[in-house]
mmCIF file of the N, C-alpha and C atoms, coordinates in Angstrom:
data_MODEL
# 
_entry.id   MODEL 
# 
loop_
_atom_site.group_PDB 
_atom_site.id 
_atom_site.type_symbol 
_atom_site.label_atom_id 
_atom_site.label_alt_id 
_atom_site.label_comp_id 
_atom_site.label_asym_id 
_atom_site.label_entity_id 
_atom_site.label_seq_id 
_atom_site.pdbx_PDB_ins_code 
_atom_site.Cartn_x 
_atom_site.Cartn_y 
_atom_site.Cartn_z 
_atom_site.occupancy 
_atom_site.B_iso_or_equiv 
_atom_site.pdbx_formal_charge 
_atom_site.auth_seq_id 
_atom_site.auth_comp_id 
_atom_site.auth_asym_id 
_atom_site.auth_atom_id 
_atom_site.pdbx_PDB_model_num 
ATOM 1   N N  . UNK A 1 1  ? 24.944  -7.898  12.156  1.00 0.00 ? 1  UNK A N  1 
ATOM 2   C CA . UNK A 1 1  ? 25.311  -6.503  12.076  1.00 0.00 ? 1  UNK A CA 1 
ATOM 3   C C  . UNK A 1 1  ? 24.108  -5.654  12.471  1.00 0.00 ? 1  UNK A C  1 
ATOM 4   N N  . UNK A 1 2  ? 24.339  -4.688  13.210  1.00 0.00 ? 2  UNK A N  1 
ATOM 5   C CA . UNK A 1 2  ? 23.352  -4.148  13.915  1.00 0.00 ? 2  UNK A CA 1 
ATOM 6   C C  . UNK A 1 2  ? 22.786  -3.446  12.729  1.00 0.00 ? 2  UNK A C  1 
ATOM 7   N N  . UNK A 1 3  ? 23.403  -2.425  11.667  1.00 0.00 ? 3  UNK A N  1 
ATOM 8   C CA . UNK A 1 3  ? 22.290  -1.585  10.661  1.00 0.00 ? 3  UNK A CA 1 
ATOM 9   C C  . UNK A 1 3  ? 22.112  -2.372  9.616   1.00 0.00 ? 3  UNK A C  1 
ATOM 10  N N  . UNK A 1 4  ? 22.508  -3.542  9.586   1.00 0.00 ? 4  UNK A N  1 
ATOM 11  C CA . UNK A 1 4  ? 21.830  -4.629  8.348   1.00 0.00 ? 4  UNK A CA 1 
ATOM 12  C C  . UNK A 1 4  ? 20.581  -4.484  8.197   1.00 0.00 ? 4  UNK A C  1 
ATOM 13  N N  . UNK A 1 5  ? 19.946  -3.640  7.573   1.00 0.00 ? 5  UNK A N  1 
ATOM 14  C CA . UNK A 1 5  ? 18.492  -3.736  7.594   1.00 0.00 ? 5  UNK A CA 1 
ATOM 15  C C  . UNK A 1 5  ? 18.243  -5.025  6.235   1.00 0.00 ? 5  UNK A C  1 
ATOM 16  N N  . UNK A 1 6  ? 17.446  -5.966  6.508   1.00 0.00 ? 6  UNK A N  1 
ATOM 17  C CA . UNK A 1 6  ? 16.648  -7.177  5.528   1.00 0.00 ? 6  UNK A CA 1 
ATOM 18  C C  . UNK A 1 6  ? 15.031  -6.733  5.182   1.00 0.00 ? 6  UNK A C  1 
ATOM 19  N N  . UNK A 1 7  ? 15.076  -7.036  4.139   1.00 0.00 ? 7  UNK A N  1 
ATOM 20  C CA . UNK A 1 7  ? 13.866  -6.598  3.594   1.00 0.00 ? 7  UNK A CA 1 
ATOM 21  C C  . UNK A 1 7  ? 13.204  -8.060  3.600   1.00 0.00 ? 7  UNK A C  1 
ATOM 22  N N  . UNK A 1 8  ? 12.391  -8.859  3.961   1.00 0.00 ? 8  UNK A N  1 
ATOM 23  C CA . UNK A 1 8  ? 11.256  -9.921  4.147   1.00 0.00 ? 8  UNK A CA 1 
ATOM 24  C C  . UNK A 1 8  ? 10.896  -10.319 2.788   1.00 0.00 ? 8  UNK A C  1 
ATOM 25  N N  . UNK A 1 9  ? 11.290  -11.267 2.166   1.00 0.00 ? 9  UNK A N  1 
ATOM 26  C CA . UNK A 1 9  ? 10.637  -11.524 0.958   1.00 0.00 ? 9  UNK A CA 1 
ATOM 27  C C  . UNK A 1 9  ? 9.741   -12.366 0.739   1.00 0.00 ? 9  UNK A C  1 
ATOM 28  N N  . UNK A 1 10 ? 9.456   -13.140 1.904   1.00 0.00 ? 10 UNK A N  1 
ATOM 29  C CA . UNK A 1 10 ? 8.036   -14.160 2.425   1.00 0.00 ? 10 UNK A CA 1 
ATOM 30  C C  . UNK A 1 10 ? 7.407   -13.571 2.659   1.00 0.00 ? 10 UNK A C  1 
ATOM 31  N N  . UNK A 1 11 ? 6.196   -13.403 1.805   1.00 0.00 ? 11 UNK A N  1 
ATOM 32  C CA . UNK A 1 11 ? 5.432   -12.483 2.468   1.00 0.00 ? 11 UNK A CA 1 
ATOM 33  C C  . UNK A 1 11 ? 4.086   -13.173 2.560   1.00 0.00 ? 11 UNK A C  1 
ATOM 34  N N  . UNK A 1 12 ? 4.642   -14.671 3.163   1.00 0.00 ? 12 UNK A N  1 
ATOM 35  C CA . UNK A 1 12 ? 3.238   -15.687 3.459   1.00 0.00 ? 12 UNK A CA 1 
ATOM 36  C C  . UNK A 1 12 ? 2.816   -15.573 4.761   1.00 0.00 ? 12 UNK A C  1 
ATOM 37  N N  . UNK A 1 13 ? 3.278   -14.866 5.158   1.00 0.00 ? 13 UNK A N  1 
ATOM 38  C CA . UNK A 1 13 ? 2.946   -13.961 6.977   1.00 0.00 ? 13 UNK A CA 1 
ATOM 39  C C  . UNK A 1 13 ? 3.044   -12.531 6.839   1.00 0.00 ? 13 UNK A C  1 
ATOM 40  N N  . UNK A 1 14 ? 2.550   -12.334 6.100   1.00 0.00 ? 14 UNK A N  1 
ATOM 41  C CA . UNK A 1 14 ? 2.459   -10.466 5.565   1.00 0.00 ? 14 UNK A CA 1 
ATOM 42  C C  . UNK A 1 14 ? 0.810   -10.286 6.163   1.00 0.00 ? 14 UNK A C  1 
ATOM 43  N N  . UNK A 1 15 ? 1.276   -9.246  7.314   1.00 0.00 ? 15 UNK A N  1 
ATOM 44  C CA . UNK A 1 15 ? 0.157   -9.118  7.854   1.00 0.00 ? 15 UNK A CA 1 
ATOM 45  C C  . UNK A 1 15 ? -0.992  -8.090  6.355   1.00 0.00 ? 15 UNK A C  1 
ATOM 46  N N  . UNK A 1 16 ? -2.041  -8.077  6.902   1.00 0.00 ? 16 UNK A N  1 
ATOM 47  C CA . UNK A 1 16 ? -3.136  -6.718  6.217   1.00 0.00 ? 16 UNK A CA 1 
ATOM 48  C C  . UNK A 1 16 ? -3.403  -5.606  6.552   1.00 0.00 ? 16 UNK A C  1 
ATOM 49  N N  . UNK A 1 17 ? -3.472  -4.861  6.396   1.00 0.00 ? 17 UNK A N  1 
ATOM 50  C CA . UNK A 1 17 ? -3.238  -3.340  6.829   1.00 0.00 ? 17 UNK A CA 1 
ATOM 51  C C  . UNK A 1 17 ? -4.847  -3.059  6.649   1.00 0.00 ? 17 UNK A C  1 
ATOM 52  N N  . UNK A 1 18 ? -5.531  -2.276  7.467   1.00 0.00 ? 18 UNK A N  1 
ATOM 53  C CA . UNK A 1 18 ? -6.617  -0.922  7.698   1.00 0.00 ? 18 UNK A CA 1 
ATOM 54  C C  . UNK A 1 18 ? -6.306  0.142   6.433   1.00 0.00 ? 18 UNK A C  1 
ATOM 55  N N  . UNK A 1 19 ? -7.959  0.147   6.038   1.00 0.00 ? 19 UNK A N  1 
ATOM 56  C CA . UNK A 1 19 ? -7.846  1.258   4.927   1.00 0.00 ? 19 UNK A CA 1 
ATOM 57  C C  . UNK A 1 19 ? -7.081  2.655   6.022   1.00 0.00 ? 19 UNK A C  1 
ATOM 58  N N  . UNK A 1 20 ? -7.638  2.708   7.081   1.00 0.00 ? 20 UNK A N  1 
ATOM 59  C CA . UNK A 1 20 ? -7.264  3.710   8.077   1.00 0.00 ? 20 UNK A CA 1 
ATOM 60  C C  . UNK A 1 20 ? -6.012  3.673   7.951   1.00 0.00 ? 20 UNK A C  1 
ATOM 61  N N  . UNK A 1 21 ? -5.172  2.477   8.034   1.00 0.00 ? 21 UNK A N  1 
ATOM 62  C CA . UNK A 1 21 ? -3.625  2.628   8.666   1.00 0.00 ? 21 UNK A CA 1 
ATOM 63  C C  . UNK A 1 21 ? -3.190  3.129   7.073   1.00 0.00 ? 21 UNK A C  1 
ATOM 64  N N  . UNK A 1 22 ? -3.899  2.950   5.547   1.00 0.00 ? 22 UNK A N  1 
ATOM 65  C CA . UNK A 1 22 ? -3.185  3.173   5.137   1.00 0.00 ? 22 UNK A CA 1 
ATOM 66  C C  . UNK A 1 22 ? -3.252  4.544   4.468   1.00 0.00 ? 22 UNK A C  1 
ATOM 67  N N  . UNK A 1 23 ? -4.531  5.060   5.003   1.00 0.00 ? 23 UNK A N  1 
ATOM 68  C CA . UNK A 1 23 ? -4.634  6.583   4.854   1.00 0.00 ? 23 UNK A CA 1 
ATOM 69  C C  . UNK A 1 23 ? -3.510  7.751   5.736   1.00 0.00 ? 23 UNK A C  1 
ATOM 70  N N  . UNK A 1 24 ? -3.285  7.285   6.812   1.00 0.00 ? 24 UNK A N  1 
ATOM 71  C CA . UNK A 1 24 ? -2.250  7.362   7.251   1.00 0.00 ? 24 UNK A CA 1 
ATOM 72  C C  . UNK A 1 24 ? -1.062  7.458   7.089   1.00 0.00 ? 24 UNK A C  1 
ATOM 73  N N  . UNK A 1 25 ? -0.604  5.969   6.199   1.00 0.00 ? 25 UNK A N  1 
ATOM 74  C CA . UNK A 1 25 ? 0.494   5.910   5.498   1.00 0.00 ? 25 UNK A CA 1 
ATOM 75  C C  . UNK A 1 25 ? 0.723   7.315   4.270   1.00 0.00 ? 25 UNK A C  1 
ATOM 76  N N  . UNK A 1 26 ? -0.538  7.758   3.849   1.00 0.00 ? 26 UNK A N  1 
ATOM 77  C CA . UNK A 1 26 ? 0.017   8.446   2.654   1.00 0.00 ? 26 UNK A CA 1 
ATOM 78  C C  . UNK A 1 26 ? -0.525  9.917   2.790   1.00 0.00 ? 26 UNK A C  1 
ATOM 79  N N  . UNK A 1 27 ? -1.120  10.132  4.096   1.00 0.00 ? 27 UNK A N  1 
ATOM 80  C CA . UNK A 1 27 ? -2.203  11.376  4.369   1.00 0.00 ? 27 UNK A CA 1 
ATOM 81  C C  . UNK A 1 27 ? -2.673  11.790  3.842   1.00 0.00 ? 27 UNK A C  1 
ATOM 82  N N  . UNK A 1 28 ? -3.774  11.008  3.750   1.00 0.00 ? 28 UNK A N  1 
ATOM 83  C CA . UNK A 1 28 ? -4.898  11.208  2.664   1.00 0.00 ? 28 UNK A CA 1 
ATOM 84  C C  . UNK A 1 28 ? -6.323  10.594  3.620   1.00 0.00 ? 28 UNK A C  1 
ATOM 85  N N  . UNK A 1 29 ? -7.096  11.360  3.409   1.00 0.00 ? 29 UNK A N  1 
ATOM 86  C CA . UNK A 1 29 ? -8.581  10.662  4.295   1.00 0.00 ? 29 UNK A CA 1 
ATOM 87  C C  . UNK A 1 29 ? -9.120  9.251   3.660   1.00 0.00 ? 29 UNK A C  1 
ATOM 88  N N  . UNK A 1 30 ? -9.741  8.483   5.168   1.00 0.00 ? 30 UNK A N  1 
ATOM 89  C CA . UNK A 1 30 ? -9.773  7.288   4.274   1.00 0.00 ? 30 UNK A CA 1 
ATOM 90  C C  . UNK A 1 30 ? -10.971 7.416   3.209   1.00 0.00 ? 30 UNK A C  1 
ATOM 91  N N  . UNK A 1 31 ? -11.352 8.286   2.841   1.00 0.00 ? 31 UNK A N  1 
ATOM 92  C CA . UNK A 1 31 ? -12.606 8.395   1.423   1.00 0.00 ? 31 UNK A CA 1 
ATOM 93  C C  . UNK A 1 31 ? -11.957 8.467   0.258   1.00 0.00 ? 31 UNK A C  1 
ATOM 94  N N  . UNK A 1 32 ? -10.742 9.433   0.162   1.00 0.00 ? 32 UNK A N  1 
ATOM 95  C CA . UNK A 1 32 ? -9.947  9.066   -0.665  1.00 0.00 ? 32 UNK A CA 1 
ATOM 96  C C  . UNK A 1 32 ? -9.545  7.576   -1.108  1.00 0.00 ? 32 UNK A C  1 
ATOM 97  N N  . UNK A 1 33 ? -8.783  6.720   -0.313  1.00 0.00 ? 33 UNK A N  1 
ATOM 98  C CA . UNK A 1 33 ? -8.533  5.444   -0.578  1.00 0.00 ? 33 UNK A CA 1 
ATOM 99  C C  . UNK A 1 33 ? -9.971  4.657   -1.383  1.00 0.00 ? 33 UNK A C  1 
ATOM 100 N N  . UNK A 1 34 ? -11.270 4.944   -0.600  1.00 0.00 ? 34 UNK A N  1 
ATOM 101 C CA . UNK A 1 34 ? -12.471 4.493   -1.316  1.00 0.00 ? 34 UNK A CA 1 
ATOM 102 C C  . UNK A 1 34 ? -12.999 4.703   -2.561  1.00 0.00 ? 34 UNK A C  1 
ATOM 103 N N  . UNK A 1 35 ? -12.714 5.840   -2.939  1.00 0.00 ? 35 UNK A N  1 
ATOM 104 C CA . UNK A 1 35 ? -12.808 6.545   -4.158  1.00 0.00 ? 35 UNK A CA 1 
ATOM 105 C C  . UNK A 1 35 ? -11.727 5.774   -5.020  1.00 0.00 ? 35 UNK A C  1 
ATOM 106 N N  . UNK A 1 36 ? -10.514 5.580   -4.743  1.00 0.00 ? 36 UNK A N  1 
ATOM 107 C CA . UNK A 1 36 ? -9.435  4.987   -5.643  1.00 0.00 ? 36 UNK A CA 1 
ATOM 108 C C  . UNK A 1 36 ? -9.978  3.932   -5.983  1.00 0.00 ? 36 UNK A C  1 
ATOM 109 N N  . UNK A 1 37 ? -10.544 3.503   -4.744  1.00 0.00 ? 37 UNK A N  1 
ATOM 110 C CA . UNK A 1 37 ? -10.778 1.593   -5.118  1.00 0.00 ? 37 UNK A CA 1 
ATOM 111 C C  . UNK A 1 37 ? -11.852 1.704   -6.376  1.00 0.00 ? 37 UNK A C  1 
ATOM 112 N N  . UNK A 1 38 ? -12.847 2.895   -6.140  1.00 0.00 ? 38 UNK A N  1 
ATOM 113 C CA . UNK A 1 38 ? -14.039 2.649   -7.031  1.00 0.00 ? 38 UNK A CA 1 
ATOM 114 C C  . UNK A 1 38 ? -13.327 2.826   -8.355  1.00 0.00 ? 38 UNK A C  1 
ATOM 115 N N  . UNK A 1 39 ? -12.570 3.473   -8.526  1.00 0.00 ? 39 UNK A N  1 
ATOM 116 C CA . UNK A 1 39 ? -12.476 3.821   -9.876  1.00 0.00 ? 39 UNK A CA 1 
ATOM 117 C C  . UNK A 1 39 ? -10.897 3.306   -10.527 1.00 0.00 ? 39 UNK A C  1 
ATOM 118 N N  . UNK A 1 40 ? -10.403 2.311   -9.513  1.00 0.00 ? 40 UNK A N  1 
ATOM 119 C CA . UNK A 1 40 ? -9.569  0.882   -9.745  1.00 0.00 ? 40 UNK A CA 1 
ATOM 120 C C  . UNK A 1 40 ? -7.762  2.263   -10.408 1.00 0.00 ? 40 UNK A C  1 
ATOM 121 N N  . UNK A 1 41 ? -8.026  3.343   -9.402  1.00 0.00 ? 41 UNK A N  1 
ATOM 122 C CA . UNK A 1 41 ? -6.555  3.599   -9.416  1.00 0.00 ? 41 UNK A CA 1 
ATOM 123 C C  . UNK A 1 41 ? -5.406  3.861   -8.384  1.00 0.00 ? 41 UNK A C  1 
ATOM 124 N N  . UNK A 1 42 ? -5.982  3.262   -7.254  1.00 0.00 ? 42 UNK A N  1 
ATOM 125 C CA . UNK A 1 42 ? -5.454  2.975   -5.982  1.00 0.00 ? 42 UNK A CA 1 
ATOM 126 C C  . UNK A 1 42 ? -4.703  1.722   -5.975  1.00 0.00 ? 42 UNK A C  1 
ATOM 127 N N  . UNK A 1 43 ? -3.977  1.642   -4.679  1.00 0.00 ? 43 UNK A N  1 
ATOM 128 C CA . UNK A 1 43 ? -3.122  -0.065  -4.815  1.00 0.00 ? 43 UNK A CA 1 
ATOM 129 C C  . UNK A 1 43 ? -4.656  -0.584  -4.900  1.00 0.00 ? 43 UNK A C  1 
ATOM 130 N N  . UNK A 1 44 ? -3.538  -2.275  -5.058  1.00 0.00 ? 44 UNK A N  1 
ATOM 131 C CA . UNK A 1 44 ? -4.337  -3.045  -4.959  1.00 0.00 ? 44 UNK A CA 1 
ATOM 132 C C  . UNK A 1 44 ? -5.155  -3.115  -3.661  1.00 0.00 ? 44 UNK A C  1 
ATOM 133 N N  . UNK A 1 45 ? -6.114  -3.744  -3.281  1.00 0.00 ? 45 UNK A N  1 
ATOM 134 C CA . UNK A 1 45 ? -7.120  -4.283  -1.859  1.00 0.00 ? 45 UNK A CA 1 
ATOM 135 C C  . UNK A 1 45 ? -7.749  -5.726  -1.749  1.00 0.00 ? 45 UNK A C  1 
ATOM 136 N N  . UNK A 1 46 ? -7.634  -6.275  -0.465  1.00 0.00 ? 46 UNK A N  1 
ATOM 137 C CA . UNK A 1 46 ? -8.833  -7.466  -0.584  1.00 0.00 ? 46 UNK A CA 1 
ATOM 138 C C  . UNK A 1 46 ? -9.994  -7.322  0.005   1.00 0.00 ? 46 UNK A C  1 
ATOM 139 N N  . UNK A 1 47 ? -10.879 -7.524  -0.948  1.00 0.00 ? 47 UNK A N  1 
ATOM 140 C CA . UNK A 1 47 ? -12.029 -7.525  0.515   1.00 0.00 ? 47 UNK A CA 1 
ATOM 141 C C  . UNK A 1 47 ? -12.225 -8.932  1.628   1.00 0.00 ? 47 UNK A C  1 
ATOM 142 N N  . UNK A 1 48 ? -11.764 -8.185  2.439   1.00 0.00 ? 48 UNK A N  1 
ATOM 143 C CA . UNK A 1 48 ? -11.946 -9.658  3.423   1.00 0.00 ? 48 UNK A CA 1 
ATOM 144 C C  . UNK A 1 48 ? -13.275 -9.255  4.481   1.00 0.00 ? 48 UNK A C  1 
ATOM 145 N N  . UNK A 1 49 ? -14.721 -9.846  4.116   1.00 0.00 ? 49 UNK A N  1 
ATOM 146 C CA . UNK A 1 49 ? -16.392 -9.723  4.245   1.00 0.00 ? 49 UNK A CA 1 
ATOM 147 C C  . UNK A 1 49 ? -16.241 -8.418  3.642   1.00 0.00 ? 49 UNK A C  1 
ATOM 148 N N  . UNK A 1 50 ? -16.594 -7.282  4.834   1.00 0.00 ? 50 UNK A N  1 
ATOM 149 C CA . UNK A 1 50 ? -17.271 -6.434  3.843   1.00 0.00 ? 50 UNK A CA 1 
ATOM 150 C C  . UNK A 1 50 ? -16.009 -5.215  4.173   1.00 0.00 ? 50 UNK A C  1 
ATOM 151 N N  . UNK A 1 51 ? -15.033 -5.363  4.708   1.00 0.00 ? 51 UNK A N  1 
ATOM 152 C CA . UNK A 1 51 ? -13.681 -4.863  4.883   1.00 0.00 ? 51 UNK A CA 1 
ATOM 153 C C  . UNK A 1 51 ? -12.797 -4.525  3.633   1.00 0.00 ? 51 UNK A C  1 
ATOM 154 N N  . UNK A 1 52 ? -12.103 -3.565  3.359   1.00 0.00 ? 52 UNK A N  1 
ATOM 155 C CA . UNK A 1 52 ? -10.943 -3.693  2.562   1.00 0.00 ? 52 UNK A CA 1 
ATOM 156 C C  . UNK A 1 52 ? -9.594  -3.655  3.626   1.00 0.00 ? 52 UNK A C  1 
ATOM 157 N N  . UNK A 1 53 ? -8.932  -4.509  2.542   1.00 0.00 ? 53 UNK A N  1 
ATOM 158 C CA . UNK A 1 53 ? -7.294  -4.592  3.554   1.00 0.00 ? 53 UNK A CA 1 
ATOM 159 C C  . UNK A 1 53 ? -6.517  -4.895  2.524   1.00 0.00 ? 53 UNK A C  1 
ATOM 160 N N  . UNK A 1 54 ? -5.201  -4.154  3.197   1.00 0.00 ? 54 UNK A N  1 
ATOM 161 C CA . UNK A 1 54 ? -3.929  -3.940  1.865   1.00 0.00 ? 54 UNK A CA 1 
ATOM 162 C C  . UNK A 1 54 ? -2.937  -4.614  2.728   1.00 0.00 ? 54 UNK A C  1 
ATOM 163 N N  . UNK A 1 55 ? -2.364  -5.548  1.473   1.00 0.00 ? 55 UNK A N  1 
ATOM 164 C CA . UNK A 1 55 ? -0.979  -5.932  2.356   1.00 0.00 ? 55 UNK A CA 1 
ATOM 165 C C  . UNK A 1 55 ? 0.120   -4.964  1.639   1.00 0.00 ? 55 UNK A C  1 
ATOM 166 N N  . UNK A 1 56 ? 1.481   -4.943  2.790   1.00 0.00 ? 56 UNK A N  1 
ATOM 167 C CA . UNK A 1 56 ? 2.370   -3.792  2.605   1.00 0.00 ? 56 UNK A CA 1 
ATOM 168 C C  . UNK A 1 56 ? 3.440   -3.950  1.130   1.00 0.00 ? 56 UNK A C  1 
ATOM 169 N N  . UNK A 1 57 ? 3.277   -5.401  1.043   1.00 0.00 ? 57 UNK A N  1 
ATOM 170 C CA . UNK A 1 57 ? 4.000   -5.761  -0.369  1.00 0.00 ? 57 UNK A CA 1 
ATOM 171 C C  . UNK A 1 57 ? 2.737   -5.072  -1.646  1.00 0.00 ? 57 UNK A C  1 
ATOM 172 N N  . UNK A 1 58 ? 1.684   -5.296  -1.905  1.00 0.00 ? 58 UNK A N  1 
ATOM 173 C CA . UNK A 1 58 ? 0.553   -4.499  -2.657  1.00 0.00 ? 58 UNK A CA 1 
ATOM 174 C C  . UNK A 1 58 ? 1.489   -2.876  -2.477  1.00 0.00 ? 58 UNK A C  1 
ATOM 175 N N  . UNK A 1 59 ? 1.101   -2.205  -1.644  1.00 0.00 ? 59 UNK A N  1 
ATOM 176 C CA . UNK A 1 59 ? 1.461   -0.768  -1.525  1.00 0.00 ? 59 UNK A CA 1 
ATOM 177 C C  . UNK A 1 59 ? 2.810   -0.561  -1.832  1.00 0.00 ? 59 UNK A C  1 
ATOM 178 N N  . UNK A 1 60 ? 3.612   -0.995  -1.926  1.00 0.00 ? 60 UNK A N  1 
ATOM 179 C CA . UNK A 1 60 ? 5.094   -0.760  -2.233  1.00 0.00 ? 60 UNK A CA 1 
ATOM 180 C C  . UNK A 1 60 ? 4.873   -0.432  -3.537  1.00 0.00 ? 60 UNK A C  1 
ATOM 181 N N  . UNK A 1 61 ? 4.407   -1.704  -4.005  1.00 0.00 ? 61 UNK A N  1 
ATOM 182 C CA . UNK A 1 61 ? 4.342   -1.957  -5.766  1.00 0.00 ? 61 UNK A CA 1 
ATOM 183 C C  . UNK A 1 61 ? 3.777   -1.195  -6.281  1.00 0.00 ? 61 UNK A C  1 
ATOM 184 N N  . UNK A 1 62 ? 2.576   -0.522  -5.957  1.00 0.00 ? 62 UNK A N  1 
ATOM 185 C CA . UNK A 1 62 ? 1.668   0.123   -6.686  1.00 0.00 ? 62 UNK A CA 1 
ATOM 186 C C  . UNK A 1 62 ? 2.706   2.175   -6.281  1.00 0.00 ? 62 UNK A C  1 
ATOM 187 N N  . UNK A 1 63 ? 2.947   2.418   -5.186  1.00 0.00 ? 63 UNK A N  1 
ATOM 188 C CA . UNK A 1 63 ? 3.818   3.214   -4.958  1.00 0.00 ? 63 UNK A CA 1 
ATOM 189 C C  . UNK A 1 63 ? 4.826   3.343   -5.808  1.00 0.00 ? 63 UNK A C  1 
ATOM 190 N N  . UNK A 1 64 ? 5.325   2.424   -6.511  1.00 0.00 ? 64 UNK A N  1 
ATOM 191 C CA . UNK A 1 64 ? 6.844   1.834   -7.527  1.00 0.00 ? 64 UNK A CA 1 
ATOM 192 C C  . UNK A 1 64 ? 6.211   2.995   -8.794  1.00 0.00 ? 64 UNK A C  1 
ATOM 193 N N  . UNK A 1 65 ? 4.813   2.912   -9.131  1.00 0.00 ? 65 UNK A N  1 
ATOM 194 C CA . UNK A 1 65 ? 3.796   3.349   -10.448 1.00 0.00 ? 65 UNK A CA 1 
ATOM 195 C C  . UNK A 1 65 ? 3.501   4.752   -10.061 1.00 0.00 ? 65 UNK A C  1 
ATOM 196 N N  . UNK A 1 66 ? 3.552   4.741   -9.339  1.00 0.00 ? 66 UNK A N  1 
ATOM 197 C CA . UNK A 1 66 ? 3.420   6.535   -9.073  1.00 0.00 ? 66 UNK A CA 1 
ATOM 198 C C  . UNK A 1 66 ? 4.424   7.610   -9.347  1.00 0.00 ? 66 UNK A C  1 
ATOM 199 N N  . UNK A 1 67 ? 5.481   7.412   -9.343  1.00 0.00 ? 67 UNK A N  1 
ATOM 200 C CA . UNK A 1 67 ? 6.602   7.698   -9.610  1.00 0.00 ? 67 UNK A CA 1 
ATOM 201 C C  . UNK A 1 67 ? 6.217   9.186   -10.856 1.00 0.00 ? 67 UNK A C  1 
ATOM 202 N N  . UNK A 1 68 ? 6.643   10.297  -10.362 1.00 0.00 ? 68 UNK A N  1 
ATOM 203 C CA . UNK A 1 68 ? 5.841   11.523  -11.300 1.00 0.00 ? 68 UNK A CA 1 
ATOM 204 C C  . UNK A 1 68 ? 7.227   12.550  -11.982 1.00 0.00 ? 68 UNK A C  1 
ATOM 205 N N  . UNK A 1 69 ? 7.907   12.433  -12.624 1.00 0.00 ? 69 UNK A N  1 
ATOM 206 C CA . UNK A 1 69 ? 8.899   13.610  -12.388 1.00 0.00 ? 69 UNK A CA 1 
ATOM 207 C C  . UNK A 1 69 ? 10.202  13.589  -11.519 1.00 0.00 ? 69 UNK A C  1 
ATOM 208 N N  . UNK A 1 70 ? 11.076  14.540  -11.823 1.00 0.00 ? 70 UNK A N  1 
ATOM 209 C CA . UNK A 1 70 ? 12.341  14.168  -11.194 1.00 0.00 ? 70 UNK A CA 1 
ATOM 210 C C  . UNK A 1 70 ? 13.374  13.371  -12.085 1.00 0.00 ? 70 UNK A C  1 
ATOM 211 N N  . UNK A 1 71 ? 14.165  11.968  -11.115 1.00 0.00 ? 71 UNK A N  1 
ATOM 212 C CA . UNK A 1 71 ? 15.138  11.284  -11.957 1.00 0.00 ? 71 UNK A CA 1 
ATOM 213 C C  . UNK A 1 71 ? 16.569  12.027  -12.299 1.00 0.00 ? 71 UNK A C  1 
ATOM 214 N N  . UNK A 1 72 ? 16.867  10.843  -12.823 1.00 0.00 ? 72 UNK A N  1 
ATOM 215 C CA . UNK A 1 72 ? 18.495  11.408  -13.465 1.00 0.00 ? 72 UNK A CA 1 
ATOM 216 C C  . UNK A 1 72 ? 17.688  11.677  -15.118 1.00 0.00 ? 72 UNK A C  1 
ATOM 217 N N  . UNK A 1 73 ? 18.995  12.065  -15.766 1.00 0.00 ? 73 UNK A N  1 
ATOM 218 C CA . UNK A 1 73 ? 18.652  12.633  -17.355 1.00 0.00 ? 73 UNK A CA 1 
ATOM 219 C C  . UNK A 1 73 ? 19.566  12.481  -18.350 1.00 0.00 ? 73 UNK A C  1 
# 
């Protein structure tokens, strides 16, 4: 079916994302994202050497926690 959209639940080929790509994702400068990491309230990150990189399953989840207001009642 063409609008079947599937959501990937292997995510043992889940590429890593750029602090860049994911400043992007949320428009926010990437110093922001650095600052989160320091003070451990940003998604999760790996450091891979002296790199950080987010996979897109990490950012969903931590996105899930942000959640501010609104809802049903």
């Amino acid at each position: 079916m063409a609008n079947d959209i599937r959501i990937q639940e292997d995510s043992s080929d889940e590429g890593f994302l750029t602090r860049q790509e994911v400043a992007d994702r949320y428009g926010v400068p990437v110093k922001t994202l650095a600052v989160w990491a320091s003070s451990g309230t940003g998604p999760k990150y790996y450091k891979i050497g002296k790199w950080a990189r987010y996979k897109m399953s990490d950012l969903i989840a931590w996105e899930e926690t942000q959640v501010a207001g609104g809802g049903a009642q």
